[in-house]
C-alpha positions as CSV (number, residue, x, y, z in Angstrom):
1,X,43.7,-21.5,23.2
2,X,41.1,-18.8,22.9
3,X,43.1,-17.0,20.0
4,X,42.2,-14.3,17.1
5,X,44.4,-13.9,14.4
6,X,45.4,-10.2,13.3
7,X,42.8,-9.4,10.3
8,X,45.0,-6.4,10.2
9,X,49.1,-6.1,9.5
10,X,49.9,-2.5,10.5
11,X,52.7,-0.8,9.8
12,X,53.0,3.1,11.9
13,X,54.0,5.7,9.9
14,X,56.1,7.2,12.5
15,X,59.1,9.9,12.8
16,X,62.4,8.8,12.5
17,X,62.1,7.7,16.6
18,X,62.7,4.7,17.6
19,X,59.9,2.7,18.2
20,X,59.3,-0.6,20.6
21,X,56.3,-2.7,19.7
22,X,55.3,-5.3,22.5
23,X,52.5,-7.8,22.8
24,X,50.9,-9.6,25.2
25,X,47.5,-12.0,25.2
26,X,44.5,-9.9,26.2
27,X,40.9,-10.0,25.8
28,X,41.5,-13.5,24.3
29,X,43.7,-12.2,21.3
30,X,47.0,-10.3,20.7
31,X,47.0,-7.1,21.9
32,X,50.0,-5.0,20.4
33,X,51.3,-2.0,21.7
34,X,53.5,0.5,19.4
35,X,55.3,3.4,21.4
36,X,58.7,5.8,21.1
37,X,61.1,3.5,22.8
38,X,61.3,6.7,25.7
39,X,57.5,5.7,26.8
40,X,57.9,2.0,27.2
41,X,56.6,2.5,31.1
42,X,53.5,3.3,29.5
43,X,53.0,0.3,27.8
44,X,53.0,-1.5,30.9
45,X,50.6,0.6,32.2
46,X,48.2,0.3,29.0
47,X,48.2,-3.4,29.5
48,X,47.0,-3.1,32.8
49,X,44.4,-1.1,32.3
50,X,43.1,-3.6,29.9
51,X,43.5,-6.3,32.0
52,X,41.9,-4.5,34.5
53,X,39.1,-4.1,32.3
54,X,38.8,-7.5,31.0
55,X,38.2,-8.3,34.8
56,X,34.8,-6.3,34.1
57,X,34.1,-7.6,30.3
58,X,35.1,-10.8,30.4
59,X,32.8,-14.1,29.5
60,X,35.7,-16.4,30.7
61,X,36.8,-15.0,33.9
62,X,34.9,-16.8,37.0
63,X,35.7,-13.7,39.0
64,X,34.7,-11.2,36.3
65,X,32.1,-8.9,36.8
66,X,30.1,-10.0,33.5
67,X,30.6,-13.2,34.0
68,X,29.0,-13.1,37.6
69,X,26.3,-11.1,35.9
70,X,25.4,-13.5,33.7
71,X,25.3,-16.4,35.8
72,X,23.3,-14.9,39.1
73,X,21.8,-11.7,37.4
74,X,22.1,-10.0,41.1
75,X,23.2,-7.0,40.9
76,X,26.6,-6.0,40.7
77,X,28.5,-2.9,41.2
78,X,30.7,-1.9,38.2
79,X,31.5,1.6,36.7
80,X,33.1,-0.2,34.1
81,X,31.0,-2.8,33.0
82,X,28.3,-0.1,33.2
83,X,29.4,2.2,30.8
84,X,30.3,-0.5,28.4
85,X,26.6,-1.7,28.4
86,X,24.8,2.0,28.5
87,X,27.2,2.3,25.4
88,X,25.6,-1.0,24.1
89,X,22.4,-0.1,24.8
90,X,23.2,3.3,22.5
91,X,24.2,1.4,20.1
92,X,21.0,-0.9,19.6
93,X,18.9,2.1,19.0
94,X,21.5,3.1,16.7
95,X,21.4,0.3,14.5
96,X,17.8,-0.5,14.8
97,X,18.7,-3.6,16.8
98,X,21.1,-5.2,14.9
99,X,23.5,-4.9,17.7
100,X,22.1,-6.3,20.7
101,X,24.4,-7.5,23.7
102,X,21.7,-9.9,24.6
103,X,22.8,-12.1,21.4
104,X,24.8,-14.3,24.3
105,X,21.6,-16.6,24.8
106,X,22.9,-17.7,21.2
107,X,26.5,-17.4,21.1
108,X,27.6,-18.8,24.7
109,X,24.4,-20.6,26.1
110,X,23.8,-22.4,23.0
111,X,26.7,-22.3,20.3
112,X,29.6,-22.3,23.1
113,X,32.0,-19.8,21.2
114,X,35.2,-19.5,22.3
115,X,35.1,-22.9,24.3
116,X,37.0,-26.1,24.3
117,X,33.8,-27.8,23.2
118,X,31.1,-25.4,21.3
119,X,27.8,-26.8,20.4
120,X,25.6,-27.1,16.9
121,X,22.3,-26.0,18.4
122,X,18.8,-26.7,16.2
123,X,16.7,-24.0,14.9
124,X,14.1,-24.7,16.8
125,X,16.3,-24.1,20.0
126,X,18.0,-21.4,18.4
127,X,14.4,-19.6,17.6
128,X,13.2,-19.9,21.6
129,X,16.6,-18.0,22.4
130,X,15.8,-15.3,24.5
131,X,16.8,-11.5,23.5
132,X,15.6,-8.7,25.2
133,X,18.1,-5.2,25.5
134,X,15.2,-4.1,28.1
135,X,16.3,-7.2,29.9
136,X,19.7,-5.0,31.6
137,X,19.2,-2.6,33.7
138,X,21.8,0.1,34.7
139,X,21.6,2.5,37.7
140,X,24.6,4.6,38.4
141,X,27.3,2.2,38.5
142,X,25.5,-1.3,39.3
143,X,23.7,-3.6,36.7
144,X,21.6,-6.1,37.3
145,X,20.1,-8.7,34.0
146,X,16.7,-10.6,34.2
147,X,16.4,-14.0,34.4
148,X,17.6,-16.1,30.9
149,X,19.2,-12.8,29.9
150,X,22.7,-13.9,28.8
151,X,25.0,-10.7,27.7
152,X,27.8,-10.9,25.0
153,X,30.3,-7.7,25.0
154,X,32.4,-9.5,21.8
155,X,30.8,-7.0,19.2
156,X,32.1,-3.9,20.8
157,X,34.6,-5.1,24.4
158,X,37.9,-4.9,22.1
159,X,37.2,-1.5,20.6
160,X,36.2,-0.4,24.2
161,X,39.3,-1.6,25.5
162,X,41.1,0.7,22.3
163,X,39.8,3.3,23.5
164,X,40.5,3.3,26.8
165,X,44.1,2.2,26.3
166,X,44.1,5.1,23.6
167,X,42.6,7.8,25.9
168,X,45.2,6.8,28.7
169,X,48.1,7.4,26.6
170,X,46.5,10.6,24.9
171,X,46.3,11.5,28.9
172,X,49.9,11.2,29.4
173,X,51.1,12.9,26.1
174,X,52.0,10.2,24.2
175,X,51.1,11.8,20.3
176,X,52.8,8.7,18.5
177,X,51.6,4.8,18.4
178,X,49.6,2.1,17.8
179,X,47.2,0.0,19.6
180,X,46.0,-3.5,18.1
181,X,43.2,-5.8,19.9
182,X,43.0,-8.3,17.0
183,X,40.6,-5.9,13.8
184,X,40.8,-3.2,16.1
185,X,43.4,-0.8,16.0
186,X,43.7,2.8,16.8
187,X,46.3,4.9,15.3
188,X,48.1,7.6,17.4
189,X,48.9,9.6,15.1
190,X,49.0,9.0,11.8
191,X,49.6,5.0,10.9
192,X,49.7,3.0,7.7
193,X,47.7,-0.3,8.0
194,X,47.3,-3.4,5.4
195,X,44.1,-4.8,5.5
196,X,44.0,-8.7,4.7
197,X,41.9,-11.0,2.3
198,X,39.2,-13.1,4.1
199,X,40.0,-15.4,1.7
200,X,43.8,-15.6,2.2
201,X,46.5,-14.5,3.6
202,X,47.4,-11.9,1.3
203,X,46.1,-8.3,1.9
204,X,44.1,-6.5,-0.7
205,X,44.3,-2.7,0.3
206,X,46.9,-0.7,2.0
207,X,44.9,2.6,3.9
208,X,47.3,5.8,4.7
209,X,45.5,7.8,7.2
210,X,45.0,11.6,6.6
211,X,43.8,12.1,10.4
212,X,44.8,11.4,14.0
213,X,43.7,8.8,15.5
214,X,42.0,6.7,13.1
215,X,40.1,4.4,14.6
216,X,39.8,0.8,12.4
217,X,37.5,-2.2,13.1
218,X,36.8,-5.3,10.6
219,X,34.1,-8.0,11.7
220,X,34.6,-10.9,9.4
221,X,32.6,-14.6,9.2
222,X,36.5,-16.7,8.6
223,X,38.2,-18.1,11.4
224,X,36.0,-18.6,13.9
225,X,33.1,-20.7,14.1
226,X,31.2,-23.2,16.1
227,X,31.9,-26.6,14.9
228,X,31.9,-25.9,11.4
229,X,32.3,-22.7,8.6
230,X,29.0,-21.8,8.3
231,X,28.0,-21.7,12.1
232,X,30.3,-18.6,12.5
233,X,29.8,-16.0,15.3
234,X,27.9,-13.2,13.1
235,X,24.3,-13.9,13.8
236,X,21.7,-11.7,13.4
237,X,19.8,-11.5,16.8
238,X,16.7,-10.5,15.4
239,X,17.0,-14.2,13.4
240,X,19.1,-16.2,15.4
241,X,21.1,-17.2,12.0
242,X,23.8,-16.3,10.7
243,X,24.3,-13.5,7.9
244,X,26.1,-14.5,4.8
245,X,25.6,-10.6,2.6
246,X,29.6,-10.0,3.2
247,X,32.1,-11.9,4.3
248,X,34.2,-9.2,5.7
249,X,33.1,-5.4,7.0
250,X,35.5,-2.4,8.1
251,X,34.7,0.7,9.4
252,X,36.9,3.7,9.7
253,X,35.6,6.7,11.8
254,X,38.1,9.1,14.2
255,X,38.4,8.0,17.6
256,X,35.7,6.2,18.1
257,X,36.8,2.2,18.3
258,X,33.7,1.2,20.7
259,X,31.2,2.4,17.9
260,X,33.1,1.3,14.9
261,X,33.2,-2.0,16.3
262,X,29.5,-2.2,17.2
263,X,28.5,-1.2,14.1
264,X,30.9,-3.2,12.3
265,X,29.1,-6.1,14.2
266,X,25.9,-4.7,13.5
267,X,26.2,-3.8,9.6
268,X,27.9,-7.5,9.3
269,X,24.4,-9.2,9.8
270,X,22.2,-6.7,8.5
271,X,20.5,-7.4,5.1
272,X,22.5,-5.7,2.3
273,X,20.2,-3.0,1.5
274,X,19.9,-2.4,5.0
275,X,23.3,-2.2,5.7
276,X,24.5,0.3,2.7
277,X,21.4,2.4,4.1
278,X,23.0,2.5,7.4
279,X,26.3,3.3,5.9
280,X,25.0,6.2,3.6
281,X,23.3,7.7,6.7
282,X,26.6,7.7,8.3
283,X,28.7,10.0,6.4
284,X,31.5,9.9,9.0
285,X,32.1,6.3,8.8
286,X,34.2,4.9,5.9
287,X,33.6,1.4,5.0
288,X,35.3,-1.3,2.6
289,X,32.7,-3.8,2.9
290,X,33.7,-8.3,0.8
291,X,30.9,-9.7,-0.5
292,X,31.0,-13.9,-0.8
293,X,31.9,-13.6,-4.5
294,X,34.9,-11.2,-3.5
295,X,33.0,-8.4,-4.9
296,X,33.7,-5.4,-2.8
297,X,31.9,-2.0,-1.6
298,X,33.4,1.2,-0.5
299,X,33.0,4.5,0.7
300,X,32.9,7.6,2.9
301,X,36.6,7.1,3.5
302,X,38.0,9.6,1.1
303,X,38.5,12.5,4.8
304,X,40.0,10.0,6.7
305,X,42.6,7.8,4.7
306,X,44.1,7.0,1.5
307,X,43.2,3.7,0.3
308,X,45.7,1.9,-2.1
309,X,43.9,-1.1,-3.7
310,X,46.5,-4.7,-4.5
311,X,45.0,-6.1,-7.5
312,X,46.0,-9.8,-8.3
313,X,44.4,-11.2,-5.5
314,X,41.1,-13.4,-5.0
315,X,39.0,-9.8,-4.6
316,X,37.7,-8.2,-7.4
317,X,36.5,-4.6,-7.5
């Protein structure tokens, strides 16, 4: 089963309401809803709309617009899928190309990710990969990909589909909540959330938020990889290899779970110096960034959360 363990355990910091948390499998993960008891209609709702919208992202689904994309590169009419890849196309220039949706010639032509049977690909194959952002074209509402152009929405689709699930509820007045797509949550509200140890189960920091609607992503090389550790999915597109600077990256930022999780992709396979350059020139952006040698890095976070370090475990700061 195409599975992602929680790299989060959150806890909502919620009034004295009662609260129902429900979860179903979405997006090829758990996705957890937290909502006053009063608005469990809407939590039906929410998963709809991101089932709906996995019919438009999805890599899997034979009848998903993506999918189709990818395997006739006609041109296909799509609101959804359109926005998601204008947004992708945003965030390449952003990051300087270090996130770049294109990456799928690697990860599901060659490596197989998220298959029953993924593939150890050579370097030389891995190096003749094609990549090419100006390879998806977007016109109104239809997209169309040339030839060879293979197109992997992993490094932003669950933080997409936060957002949309957050902005629906937001529409209807719910002010209280959670919303969980594996390392992407959004808090509605404010929320209390534990982040775990790539190197354990164990968590290493608690963050309180100080604003609404945090919005949290971590993009970490444990737990899923090709056929073994070191082929994980974090590859740097502009290499075709995988990054090994940090082991684990989150982002906080306010609303925004689409961008957070791009650039969590994106600083996650950037060379270090790189990477805390990009940070630094993103003020709004917190960041709790795990080196290999559990070394960690932090900052921007102190206007958007509290962060209460757990010492004793494999981390050292």
């Amino acid at each position: 089963m195409r599975l992602t363990l929680f790299l989060f355990l959150a806890l909502s910091l919620l009034s004295a309401e009662s609260m129902l948390t429900r979860t179903r499998v979405l997006m090829g993960t758990y996705a957890s809803l937290t909502l006053p008891s009063n608005a469990n209609i809407f939590a039906s709702k929410t998963f709809e709309k991101i089932a709906i919208l996995e019919h438009s992202l999805s890599t899997f689904d034979t009848e998903a617009s993506l999918y189709r994309l990818n395997h006739t590169h006609i041109s296909i009419e799509d609101a959804t899928l359109a926005q998601a890849l204008r947004q992708a196309k945003t965030y390449y220039r952003d990051t300087n190309g270090y996130f770049d949706v294109t990456i799928g010639s690697i990860t599901k032509t060659l490596y197989h990710f998220g298959e029953a049977h993924p593939s150890s690909p050579t370097k030389e194959v891995l190096a003749h990969a094609k990549r090419n952002i100006e390879g998806i074209h977007i016109e109104g509402s239809t997209v169309r990909s040339d030839k060879d152009i293979i197109i992997d929405l992993g490094g932003m689709g669950k933080g997409f589909a936060v957002d949309s699930a957050a902005n629906f509820l937001l529409e209807h007045n719910i002010t209280q909540g959670r919303i969980a797509l594996s390392g992407d949550i959004r808090c509605i509200g404010l929320c209390e959330i534990a982040i775990q140890s790539p190197f354990s189960d164990t968590t290493f920091a608690t963050t309180h938020s100080l604003v609404n609607d945090l919005s949290v992503s971590t993009s970490g090389t444990y737990r899923r990889y090709a056929t073994k550790p070191s082929e994980h999915h974090l590859i740097d597109p502009k290499t075709a290899s995988q990054e090994k600077n940090f082991v684990s990256v989150t982002l906080f930022a306010q609303a925004d779970n689409s961008m957070i999780d791009a650039y969590a992709t994106a600083v996650s396979v950037m060379p270090k110096a790189e990477a805390l350059l990009f940070l630094k020139q993103h003020p709004n952006i917190g960041y709790v960034l795990v080196e290999p040698n559990g070394k960690i890095i932090d900052g921007n976070w102190k206007k958007l959360l509290h962060l209460e370090w757990h010492f004793g475990t494999l981390l050292k700061r």
